[in-house]
ROTORSE-52978 format. One record per residue (C-alpha): residue number from 0; x negated, z, y. Coordinates in steps of 0.05 Angstrom, whole numbers. Layout:
# residues N
 num     px     pz     py
 NUM      X      Z      Y
...
# end
This chain:
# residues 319
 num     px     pz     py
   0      0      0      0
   1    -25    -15     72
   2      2     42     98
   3     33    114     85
   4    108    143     97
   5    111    180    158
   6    154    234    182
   7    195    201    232
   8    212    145    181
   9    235    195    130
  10    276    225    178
  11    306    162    203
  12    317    143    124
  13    354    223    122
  14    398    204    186
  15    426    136    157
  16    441    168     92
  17    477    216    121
  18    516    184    177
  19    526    120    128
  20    511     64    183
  21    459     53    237
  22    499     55    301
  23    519    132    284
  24    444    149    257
  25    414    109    326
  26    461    175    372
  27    439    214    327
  28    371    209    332
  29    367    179    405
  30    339    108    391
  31    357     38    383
  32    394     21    317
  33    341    -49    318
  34    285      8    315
  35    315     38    259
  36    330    -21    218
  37    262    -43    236
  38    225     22    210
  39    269     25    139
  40    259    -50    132
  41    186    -42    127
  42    196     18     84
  43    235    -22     29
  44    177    -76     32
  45    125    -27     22
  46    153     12    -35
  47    180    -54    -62
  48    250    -29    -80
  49    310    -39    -41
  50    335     32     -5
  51    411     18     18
  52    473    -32      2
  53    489    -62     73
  54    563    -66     79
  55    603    -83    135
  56    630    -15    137
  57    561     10    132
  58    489     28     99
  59    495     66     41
  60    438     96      1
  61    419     50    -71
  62    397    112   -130
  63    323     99   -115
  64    350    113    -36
  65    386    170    -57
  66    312    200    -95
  67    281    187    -40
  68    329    228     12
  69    322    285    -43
  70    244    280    -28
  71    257    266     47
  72    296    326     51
  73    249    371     18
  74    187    345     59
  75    222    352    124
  76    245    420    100
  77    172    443     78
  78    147    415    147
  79    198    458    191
  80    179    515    155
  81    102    498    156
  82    112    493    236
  83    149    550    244
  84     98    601    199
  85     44    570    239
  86     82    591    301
  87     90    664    270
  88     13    658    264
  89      0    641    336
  90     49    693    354
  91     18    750    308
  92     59    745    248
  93     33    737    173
  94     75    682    158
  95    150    675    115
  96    165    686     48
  97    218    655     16
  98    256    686    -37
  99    319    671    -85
 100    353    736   -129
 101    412    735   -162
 102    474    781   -143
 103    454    843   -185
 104    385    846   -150
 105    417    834    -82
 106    466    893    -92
 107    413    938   -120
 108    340    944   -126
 109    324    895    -74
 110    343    921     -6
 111    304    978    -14
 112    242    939    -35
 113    240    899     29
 114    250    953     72
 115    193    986     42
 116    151    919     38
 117    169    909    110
 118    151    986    132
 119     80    962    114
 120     79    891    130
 121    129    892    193
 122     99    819    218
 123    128    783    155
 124    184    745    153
 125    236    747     94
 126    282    694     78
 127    328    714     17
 128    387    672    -16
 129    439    693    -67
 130    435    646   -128
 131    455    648   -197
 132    400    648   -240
 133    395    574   -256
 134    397    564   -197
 135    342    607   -174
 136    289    576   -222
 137    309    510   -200
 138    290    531   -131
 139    230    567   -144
 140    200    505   -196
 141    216    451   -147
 142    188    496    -95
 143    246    509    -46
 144    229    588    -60
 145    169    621    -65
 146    188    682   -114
 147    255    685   -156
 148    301    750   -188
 149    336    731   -243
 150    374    750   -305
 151    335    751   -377
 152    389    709   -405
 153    354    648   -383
 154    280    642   -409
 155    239    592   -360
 156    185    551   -396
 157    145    525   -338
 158    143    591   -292
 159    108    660   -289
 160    149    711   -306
 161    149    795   -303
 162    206    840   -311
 163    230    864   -243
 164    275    919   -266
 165    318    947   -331
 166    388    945   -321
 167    457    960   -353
 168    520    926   -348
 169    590    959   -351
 170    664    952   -354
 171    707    954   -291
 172    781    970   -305
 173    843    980   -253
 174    875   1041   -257
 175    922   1060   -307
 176    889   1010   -344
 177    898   1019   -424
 178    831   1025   -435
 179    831   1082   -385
 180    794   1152   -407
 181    758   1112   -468
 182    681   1137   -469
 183    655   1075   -494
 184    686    998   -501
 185    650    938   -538
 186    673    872   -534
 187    725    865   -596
 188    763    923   -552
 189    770    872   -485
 190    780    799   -504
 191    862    814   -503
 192    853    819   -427
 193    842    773   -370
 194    776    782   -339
 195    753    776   -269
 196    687    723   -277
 197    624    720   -239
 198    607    646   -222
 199    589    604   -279
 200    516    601   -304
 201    510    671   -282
 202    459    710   -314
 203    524    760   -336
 204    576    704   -343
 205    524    674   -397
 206    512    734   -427
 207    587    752   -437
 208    609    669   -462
 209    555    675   -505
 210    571    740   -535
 211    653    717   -542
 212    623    652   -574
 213    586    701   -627
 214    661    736   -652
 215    688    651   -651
 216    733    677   -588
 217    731    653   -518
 218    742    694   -452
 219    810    693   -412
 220    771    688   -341
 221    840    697   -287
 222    793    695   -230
 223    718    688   -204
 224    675    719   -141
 225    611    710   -130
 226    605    781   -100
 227    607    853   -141
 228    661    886    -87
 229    709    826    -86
 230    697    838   -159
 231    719    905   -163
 232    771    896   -108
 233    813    838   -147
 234    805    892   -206
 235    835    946   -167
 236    887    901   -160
 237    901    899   -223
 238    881    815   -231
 239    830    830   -297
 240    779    872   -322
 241    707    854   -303
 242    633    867   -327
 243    580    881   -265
 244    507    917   -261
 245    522    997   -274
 246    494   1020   -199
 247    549    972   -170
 248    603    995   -226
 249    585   1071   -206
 250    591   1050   -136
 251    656   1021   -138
 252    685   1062   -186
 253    676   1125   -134
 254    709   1083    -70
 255    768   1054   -109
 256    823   1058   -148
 257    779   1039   -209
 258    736   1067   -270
 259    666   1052   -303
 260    664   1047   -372
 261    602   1041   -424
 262    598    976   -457
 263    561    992   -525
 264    532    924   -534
 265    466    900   -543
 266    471    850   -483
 267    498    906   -439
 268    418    933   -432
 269    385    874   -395
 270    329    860   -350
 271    323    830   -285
 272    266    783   -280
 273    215    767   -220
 274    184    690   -225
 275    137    638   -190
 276    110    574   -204
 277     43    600   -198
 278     18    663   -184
 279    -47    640   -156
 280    -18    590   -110
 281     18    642    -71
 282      8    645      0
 283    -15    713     22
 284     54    745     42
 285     82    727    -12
 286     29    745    -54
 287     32    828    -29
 288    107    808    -35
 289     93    794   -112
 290     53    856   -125
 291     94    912    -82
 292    159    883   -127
 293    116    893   -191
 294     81    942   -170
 295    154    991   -154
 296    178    965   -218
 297    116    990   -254
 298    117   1059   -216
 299    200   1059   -226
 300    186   1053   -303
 301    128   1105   -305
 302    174   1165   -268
 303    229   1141   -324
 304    183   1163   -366
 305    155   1223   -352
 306    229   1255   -338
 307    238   1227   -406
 308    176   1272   -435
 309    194   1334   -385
 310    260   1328   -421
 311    235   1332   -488
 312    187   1386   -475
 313    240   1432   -434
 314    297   1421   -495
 315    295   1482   -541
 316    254   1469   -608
 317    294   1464   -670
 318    310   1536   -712
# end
């Protein structure tokens, strides 16, 4: 090739996609739609494949023009942000970290582990999405996040993974519920009952349609909500039972009209996950980022622990 894609051309190419004609993408952008034709002209000669259909209702992207406004995107994305951490930089801050978690980690273990991270590191930026946890890996292996929380139900290939945290999942019932005052529930004991689903490919929506596929049943899901307390709110009134992290059962269970039940099933003890798509290629934030999640997670396990061994030791010997 004589010459390289540029920025401006692959936001041009990004403009016309998405306003489907020149004369809208030309406002948009502030230049003459001959400039633009001109510019994506020379781009289809020099990759050699033809980028849009032109219709006379308008330009719309051929599938190697829609790959390359996935790749346009992403560039343009990764530039923005490579501008504005250099601009943190000039202005005394470390730089951004990018992070995707799924709803469990988001309602529980995570706040706190910014807040600390940020206590000692108050110049870094944090930007954190809610995913589901296909959805997280996908972002952190086509690097659109730098570190990902995720349930164990999915098991990335390709990534770097540590456990994050040990969790527990539990029933949520209404109220007056049948099920109400029972110590302990497994699955058998629910599937007569509508449920109240998180989204699907959820770390705990997999966990539970796999589990339902294991006793040859399938779930009744009513209703689903991306968020524990609209969970717990549709189940207060009365719309299905539902299955969330314990600390947000607990939670819930104490501000309304609903109860927290132990699921005794094998998938109801799960771990949360921490990934990237290379530990060594970390910047620096999120690098400390990295180790001050491990590194709680580590001390979190070791306090476990010992309350564990104080326990045995203060519990009266037998005879």
């Amino acid at each position: 090739m004589s010459s390289r894609i540029d920025l401006v051309t692959l936001t041009l190419h990004i403009a016309v996609c998405e306003e489907s004609g020149l004369a809208r993408a030309a406002d948009r952008m502030h230049l003459a739609p001959s400039a633009i034709s001109k510019r994506l002209a020379d781009l289809e000669q020099m990759l050699n494949v033809k980028l849009f259909e032109r219709k006379p209702t308008g330009m719309f992207p051929t599938a190697a023009g829609t790959a390359l406004l996935n790749h346009a995107r992403l560039i343009v994305r990764n530039v923005a942000e490579l501008e504005a951490e250099m601009g943190d930089f000039a202005g005394g801050l470390r730089g951004t970290i990018r992070v995707q978690a799924n709803a469990t980690a988001m309602a529980s273990y995570l706040p706190d582990d910014v807040k600390t991270f940020i206590a000692k590191f108050p110049n870094v930026r944090i930007e954190i999405d809610e995913s589901t946890s296909p959805m997280t890996l996908r972002a952190v292996a086509e690097n659109a996040a730098d570190i990902g929380i995720y349930g164990d139900v999915v098991v990335p290939s390709e990534l770097y993974a540590v456990v994050y945290r040990r969790d527990r999942l539990m029933l949520l019932i209404p109220a007056g519920h049948p099920l109400s005052g029972a110590d302990a529930v497994s699955l058998p004991d629910l599937m007569q009952y509508p449920f109240i689903g998180t989204p699907i490919g959820a770390s705990i929506d997999t966990a539970l349609t796999r589990a339902a596929s294991d006793l040859g049943a399938s779930l009744t899901i009513s209703i689903r909500s991306a968020g524990f307390e609209a969970i717990s709110r549709l189940v207060e009134a009365k719309l299905g039972i539902a299955v969330i992290p314990e600390t947000a059962a607990r939670l819930y269970a104490r501000l309304l009209s609903v109860e927290a039940i132990r699921l005794e099933e094998p998938w109801a003890e799960r771990r949360l996950m921490i990934c990237v798509r290379d530990r060594a290629a970390l910047t620096a934030p999120a690098a400390a980022f990295f180790s001050h999640l491990t590194r709680t997670a580590h001390n979190e396990t070791k306090a476990e622990a010992a309350l564990a061994v104080n326990a045995c030791d203060a519990a009266p010997s037998p005879g």
